[in-house]
N, CA, C and O atoms as a CHARMM CRD file, in Angstrom:
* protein
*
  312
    1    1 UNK  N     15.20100  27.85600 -10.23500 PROA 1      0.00000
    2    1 UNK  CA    13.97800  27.09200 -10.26700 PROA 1      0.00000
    3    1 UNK  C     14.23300  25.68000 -10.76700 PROA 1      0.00000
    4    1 UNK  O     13.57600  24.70700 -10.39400 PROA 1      0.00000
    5    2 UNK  N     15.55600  25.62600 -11.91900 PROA 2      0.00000
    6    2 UNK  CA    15.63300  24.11800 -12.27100 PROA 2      0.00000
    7    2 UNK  C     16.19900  22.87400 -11.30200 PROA 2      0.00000
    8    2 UNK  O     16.00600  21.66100 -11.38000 PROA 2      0.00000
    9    3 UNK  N     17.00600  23.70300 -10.32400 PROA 3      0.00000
   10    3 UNK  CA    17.36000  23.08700  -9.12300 PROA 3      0.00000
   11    3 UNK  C     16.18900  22.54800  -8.17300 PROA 3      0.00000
   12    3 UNK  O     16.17100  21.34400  -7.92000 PROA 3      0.00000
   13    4 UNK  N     15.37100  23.25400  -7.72600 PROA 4      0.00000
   14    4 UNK  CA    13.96700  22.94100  -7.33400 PROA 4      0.00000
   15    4 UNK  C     13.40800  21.56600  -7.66200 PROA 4      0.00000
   16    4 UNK  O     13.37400  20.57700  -6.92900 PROA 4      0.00000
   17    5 UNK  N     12.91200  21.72200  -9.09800 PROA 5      0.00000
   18    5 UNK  CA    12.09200  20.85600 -10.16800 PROA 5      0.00000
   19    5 UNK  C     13.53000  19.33700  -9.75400 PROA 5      0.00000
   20    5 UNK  O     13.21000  18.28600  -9.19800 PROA 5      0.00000
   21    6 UNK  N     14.60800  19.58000 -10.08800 PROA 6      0.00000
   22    6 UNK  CA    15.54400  18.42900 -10.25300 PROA 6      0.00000
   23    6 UNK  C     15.84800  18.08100  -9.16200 PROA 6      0.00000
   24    6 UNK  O     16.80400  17.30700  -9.20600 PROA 6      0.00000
   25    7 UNK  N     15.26400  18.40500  -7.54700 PROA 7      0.00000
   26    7 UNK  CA    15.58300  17.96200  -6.25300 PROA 7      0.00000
   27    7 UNK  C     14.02500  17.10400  -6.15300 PROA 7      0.00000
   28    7 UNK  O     13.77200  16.09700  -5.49100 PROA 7      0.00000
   29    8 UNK  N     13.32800  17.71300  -6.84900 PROA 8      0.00000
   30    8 UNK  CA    12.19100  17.29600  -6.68400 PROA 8      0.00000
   31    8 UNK  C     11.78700  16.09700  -7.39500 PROA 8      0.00000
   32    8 UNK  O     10.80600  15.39600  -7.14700 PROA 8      0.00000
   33    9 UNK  N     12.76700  15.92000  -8.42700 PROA 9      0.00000
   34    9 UNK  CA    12.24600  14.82600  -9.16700 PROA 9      0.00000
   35    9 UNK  C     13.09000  13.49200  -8.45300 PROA 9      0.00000
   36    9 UNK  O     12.61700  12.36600  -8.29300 PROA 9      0.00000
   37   10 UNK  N     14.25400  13.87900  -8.13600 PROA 10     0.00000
   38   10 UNK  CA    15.12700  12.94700  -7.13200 PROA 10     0.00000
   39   10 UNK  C     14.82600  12.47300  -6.20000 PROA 10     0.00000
   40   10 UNK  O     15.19100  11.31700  -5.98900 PROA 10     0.00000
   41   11 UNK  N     13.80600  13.36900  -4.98200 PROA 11     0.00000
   42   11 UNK  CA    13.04400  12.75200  -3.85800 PROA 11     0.00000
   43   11 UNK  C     11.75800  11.90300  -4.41100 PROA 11     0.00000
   44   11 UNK  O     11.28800  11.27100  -3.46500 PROA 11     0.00000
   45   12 UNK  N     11.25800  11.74600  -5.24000 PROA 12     0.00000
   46   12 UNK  CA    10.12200  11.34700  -5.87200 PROA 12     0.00000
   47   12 UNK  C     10.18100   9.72100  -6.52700 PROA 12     0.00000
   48   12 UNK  O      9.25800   8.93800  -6.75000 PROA 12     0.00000
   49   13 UNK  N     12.03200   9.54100  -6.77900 PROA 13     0.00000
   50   13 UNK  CA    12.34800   8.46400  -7.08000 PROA 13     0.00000
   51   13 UNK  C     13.00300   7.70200  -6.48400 PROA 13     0.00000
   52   13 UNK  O     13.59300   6.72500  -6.94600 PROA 13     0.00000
   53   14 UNK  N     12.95500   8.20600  -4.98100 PROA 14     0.00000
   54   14 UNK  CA    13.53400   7.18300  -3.67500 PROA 14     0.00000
   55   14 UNK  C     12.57500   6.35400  -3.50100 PROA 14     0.00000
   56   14 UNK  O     11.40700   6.68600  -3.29800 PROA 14     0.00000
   57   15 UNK  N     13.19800   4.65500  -3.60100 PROA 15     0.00000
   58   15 UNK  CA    11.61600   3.88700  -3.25100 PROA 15     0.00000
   59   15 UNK  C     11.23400   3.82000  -1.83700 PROA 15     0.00000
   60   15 UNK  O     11.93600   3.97600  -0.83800 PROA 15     0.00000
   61   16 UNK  N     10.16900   3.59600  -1.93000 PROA 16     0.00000
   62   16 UNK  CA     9.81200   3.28000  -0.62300 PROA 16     0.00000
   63   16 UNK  C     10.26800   1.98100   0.06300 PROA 16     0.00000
   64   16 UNK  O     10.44900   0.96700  -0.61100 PROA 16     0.00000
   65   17 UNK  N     10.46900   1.99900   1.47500 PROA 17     0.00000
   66   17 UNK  CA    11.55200   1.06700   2.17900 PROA 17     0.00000
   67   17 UNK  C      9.80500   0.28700   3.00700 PROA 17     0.00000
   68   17 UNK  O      9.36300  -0.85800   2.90900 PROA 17     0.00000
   69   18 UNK  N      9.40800   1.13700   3.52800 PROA 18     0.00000
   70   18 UNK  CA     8.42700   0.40600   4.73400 PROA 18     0.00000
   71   18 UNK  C      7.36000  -0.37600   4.01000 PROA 18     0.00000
   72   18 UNK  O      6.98000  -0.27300   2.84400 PROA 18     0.00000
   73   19 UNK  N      7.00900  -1.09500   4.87000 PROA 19     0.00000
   74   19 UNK  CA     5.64600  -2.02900   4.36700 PROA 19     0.00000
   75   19 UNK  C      4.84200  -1.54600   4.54100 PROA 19     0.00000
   76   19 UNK  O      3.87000  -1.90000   3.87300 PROA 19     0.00000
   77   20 UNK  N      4.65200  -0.45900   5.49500 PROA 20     0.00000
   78   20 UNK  CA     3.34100   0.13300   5.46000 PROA 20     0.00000
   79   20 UNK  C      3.37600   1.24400   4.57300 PROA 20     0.00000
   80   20 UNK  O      2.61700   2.15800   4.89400 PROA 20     0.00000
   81   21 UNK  N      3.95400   1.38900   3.69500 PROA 21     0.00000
   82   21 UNK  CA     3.82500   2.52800   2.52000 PROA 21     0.00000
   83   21 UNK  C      3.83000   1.77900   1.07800 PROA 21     0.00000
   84   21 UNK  O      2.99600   2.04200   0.21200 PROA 21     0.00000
   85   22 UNK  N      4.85200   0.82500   0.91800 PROA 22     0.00000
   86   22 UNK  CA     4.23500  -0.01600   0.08300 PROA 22     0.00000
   87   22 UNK  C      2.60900  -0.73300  -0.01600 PROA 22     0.00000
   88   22 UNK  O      2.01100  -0.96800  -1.06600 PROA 22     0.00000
   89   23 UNK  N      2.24200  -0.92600   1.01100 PROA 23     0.00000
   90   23 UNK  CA     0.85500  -1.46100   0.96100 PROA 23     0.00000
   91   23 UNK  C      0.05100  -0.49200   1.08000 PROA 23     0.00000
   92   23 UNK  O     -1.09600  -0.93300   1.15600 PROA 23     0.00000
   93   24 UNK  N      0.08300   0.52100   1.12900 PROA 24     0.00000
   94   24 UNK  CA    -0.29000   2.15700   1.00600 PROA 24     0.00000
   95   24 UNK  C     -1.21700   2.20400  -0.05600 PROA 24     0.00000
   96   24 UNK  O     -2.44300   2.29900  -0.12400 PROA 24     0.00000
   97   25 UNK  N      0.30800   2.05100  -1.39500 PROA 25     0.00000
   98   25 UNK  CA     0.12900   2.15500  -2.63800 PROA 25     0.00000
   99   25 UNK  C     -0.83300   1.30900  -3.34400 PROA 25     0.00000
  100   25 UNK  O     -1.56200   1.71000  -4.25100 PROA 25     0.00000
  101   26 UNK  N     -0.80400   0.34000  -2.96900 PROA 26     0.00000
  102   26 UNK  CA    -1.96200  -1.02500  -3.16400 PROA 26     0.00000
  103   26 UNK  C     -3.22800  -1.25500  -2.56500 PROA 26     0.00000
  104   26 UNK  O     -3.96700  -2.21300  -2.78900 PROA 26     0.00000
  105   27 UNK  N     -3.45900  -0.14900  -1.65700 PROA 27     0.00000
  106   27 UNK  CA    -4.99600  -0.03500  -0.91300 PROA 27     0.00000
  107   27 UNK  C     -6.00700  -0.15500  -1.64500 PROA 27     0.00000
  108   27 UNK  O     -6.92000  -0.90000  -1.29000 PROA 27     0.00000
  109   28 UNK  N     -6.07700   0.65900  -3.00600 PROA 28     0.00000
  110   28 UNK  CA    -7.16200   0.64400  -3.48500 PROA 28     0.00000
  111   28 UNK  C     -7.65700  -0.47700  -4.21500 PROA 28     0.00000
  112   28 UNK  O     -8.80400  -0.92100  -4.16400 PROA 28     0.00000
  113   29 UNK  N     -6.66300  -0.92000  -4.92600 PROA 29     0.00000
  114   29 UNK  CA    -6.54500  -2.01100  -5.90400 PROA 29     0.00000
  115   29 UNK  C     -6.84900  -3.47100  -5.03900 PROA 29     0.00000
  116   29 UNK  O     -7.44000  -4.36800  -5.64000 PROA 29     0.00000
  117   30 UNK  N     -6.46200  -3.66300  -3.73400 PROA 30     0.00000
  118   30 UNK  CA    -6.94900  -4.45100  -2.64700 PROA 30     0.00000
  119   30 UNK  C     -7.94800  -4.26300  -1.88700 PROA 30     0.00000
  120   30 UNK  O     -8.20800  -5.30700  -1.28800 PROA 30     0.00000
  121   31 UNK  N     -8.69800  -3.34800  -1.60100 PROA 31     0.00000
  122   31 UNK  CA   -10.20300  -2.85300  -1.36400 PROA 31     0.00000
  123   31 UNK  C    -11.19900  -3.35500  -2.68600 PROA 31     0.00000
  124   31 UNK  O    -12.29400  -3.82200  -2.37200 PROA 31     0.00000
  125   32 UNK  N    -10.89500  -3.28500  -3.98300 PROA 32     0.00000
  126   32 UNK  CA   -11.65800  -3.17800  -5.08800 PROA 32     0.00000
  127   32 UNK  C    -11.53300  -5.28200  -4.72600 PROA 32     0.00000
  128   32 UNK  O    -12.40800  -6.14500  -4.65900 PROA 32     0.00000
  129   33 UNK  N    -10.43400  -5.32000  -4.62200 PROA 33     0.00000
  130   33 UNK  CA   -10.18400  -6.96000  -5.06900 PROA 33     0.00000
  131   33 UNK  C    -11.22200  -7.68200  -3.62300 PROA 33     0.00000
  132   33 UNK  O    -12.26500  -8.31500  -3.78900 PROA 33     0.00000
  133   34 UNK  N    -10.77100  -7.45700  -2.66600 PROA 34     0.00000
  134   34 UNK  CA   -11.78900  -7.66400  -1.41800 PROA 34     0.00000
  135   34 UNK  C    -13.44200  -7.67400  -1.48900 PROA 34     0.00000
  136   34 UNK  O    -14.32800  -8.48900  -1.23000 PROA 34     0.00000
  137   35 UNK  N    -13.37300  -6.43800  -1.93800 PROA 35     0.00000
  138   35 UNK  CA   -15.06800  -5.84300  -2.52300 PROA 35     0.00000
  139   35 UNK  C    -15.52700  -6.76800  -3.23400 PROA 35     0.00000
  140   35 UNK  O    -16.56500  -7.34800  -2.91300 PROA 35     0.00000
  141   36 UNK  N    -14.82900  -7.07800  -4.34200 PROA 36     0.00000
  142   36 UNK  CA   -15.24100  -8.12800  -5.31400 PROA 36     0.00000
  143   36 UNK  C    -15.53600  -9.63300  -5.23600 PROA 36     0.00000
  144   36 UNK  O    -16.02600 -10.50300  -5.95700 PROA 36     0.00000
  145   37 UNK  N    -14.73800  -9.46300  -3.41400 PROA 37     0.00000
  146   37 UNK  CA   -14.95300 -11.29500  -2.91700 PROA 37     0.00000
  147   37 UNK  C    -13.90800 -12.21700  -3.26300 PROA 37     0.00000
  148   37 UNK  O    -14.23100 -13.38500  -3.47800 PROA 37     0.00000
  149   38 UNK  N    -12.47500 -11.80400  -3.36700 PROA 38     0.00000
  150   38 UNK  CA   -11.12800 -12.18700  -3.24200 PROA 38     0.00000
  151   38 UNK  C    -11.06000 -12.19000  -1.63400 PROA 38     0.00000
  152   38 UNK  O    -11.06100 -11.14400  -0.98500 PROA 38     0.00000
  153   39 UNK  N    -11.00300 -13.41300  -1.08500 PROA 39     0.00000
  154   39 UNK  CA   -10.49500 -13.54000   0.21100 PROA 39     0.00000
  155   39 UNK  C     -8.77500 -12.86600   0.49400 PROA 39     0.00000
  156   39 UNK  O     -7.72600 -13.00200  -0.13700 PROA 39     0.00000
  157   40 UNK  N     -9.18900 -12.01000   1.92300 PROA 40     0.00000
  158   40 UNK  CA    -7.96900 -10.98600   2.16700 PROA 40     0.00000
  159   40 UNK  C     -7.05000 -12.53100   2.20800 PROA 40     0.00000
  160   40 UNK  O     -5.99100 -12.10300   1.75100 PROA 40     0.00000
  161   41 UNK  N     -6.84200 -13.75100   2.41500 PROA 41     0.00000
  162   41 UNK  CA    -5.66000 -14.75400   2.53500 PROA 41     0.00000
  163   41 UNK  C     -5.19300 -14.69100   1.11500 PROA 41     0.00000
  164   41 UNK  O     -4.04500 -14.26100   1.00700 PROA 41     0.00000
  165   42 UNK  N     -5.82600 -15.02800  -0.06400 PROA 42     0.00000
  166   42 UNK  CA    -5.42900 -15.51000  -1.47600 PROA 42     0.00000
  167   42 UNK  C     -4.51700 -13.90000  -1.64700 PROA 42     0.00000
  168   42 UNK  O     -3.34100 -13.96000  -2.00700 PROA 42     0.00000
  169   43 UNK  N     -4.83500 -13.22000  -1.50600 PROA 43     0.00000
  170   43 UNK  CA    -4.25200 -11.21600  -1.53300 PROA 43     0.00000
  171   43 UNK  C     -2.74200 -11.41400  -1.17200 PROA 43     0.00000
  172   43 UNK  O     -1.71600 -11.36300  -1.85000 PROA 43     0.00000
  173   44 UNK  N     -3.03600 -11.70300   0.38300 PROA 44     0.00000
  174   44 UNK  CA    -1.99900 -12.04200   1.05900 PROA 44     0.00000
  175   44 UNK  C     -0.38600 -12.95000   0.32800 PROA 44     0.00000
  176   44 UNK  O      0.82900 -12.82100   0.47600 PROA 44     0.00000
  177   45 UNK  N     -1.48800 -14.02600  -0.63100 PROA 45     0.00000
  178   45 UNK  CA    -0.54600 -14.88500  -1.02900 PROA 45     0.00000
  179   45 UNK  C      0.42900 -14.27300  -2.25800 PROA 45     0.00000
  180   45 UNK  O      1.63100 -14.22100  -2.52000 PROA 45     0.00000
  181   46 UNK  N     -0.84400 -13.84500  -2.84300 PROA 46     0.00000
  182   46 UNK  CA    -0.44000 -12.89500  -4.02100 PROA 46     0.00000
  183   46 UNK  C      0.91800 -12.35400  -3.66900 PROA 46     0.00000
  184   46 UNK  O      2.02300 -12.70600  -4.08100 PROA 46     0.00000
  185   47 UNK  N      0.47800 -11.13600  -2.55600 PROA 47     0.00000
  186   47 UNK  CA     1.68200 -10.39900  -2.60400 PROA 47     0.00000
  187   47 UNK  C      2.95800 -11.08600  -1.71300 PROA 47     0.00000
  188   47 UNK  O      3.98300 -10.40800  -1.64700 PROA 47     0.00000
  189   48 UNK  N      2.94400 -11.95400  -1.26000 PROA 48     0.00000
  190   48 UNK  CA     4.32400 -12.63200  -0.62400 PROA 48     0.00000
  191   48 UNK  C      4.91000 -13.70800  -2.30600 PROA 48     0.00000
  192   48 UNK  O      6.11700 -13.62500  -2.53100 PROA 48     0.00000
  193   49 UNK  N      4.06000 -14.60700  -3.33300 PROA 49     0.00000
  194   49 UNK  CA     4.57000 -14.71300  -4.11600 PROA 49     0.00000
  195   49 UNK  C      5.60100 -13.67200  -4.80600 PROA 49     0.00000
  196   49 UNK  O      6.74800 -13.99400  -5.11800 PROA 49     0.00000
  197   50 UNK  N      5.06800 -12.42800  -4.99800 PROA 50     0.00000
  198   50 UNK  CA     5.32300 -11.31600  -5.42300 PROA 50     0.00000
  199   50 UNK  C      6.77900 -11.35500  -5.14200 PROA 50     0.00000
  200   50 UNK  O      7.54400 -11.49300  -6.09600 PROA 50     0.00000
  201   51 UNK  N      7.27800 -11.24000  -3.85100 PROA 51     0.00000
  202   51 UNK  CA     8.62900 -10.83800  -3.15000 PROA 51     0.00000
  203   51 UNK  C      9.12700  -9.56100  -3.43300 PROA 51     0.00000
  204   51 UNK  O     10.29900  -9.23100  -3.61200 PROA 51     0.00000
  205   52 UNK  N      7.95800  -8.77500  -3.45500 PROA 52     0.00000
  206   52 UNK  CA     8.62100  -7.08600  -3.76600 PROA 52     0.00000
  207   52 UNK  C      8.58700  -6.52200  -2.33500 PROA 52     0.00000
  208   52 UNK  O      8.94000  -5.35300  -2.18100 PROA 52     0.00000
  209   53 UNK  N      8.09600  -7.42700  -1.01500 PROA 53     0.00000
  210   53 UNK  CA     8.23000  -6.36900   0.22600 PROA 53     0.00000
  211   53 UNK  C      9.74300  -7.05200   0.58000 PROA 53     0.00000
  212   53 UNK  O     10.64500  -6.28400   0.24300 PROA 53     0.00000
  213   54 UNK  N     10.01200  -7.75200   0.91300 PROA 54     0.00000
  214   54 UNK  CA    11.34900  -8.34300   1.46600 PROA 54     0.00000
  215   54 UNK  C     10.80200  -9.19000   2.79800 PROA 54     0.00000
  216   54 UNK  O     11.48500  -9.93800   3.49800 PROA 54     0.00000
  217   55 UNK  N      9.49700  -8.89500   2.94600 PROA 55     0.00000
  218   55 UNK  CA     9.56000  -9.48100   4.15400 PROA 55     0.00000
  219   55 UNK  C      8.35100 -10.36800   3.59900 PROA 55     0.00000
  220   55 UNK  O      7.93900 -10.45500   2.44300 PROA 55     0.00000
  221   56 UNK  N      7.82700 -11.11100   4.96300 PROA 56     0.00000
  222   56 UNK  CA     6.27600 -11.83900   5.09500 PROA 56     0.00000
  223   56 UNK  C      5.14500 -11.00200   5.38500 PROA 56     0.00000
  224   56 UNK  O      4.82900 -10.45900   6.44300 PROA 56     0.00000
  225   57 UNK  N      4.68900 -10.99600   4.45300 PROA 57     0.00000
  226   57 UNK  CA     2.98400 -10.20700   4.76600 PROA 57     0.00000
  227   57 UNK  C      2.21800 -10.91400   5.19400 PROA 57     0.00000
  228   57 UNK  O      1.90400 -11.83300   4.43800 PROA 57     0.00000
  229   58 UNK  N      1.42200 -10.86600   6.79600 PROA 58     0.00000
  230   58 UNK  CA     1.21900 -11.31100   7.32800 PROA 58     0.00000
  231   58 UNK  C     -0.67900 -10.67100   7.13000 PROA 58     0.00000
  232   58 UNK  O     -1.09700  -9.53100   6.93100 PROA 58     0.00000
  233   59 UNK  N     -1.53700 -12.18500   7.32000 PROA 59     0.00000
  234   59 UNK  CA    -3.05800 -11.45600   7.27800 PROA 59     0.00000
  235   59 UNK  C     -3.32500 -10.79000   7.81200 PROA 59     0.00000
  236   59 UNK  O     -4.11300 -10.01400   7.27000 PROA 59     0.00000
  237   60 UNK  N     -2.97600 -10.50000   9.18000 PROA 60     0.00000
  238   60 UNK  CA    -3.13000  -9.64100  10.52800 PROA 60     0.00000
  239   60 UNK  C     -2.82700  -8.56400  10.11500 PROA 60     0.00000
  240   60 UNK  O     -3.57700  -7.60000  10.27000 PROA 60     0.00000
  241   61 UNK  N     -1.48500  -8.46500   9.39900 PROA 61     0.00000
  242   61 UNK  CA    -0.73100  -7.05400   9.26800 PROA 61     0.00000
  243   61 UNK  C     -2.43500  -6.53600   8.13200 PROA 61     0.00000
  244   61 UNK  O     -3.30100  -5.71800   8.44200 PROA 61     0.00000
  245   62 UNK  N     -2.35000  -7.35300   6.92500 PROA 62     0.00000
  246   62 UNK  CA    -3.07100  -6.80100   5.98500 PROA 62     0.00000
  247   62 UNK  C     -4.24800  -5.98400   6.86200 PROA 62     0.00000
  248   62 UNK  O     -4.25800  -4.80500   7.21500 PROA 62     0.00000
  249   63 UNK  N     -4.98900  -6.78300   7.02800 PROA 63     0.00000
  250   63 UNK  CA    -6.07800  -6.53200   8.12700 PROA 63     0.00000
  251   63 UNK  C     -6.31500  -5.30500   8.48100 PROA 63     0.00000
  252   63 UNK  O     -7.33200  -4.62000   8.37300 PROA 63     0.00000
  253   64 UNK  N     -4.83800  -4.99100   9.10400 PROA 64     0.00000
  254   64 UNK  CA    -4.83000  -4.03000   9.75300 PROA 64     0.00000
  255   64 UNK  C     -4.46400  -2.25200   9.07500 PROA 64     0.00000
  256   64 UNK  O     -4.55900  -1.08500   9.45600 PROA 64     0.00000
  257   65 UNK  N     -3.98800  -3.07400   7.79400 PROA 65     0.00000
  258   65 UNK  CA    -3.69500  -1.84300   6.95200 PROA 65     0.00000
  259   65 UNK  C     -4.85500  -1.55400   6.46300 PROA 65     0.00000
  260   65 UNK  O     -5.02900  -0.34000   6.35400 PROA 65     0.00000
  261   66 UNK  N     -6.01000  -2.42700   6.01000 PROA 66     0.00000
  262   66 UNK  CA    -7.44900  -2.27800   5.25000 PROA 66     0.00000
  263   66 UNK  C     -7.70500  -1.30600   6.30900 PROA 66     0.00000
  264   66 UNK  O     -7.31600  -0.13800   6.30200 PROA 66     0.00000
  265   67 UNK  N     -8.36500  -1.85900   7.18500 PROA 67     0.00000
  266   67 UNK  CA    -9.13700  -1.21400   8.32900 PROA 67     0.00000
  267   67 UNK  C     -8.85200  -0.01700   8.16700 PROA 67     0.00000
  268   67 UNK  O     -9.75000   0.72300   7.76300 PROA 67     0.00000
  269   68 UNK  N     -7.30200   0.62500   8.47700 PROA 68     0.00000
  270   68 UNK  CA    -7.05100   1.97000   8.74400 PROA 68     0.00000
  271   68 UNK  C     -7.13200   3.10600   6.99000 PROA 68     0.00000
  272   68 UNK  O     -6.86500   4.30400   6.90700 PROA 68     0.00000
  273   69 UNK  N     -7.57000   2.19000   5.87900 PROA 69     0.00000
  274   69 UNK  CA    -7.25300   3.09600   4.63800 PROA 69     0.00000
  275   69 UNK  C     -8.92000   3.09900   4.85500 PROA 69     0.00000
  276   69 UNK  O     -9.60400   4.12100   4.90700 PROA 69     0.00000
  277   70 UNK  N     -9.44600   1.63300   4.97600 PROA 70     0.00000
  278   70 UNK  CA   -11.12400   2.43300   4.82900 PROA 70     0.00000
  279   70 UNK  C    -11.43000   3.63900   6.17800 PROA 70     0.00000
  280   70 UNK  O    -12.27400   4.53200   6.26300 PROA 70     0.00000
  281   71 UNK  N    -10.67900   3.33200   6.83200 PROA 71     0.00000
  282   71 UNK  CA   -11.39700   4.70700   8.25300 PROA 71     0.00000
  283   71 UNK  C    -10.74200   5.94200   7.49100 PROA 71     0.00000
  284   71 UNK  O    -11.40400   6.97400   7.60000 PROA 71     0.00000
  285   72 UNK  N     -9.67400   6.03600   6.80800 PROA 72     0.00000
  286   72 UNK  CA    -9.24500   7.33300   6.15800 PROA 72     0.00000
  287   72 UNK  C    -10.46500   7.61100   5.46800 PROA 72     0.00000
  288   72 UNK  O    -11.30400   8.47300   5.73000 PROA 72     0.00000
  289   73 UNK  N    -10.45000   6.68600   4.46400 PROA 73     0.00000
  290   73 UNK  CA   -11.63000   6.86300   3.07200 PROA 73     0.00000
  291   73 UNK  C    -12.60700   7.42300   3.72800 PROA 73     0.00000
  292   73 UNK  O    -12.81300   8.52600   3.22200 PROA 73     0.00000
  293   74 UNK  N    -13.30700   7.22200   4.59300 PROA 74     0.00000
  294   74 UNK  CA   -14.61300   7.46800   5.67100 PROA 74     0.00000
  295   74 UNK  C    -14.69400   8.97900   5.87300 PROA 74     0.00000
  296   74 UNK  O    -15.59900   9.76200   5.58300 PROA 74     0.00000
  297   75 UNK  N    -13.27200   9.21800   6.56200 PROA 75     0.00000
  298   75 UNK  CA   -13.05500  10.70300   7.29800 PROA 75     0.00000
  299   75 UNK  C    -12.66300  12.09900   6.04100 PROA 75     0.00000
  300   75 UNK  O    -11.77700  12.20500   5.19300 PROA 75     0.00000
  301   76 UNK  N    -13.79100  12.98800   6.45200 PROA 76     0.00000
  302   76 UNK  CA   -13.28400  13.95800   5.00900 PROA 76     0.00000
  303   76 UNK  C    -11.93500  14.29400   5.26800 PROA 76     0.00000
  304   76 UNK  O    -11.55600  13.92100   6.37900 PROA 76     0.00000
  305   77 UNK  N    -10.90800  15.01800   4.42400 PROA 77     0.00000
  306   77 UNK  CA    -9.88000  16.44700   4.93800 PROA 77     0.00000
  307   77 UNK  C    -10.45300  17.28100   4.41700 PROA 77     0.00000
  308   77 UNK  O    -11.17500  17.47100   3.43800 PROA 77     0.00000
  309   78 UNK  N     -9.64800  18.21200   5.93500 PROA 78     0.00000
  310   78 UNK  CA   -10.34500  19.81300   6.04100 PROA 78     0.00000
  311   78 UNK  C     -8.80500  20.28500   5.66800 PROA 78     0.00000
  312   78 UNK  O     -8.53300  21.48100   5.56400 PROA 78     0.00000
């Protein structure tokens, strides 16, 4: 069982590589900031100052990640 628990804690501390899982993690905290009337561009800027994706976060991309976490939020699971 300790093998289990210690494979498990090892997959858990692989970071995440994609941008769309990094910005995953930040949905909510960027929905709340949006909500509040932070333009999605200044967000945008935020996180490219940041330099924790490696790449350019693009508004479009953002955009497009909002859209699809609020249609999750929307839809129950069964």
């Amino acid at each position: 069982m300790g093998e289990t628990k210690d494979a498990r804690a090892l997959i858990e501390a692989v970071p995440t590589s994609s941008l769309a899982s990094k910005l995953r993690t930040l949905m909510p905290a960027i929905g709340r900031r949006i909500g509040a009337g932070v333009h999605a561009q200044d967000i945008v800027g935020a996180l490219n100052d940041s330099g924790a994706f490696g790449t350019e976060v693009k508004l479009t991309t953002l955009r497009t990640y909002l859209q699809r976490y609020r249609a999750a939020q929307r839809t129950p699971v069964q």
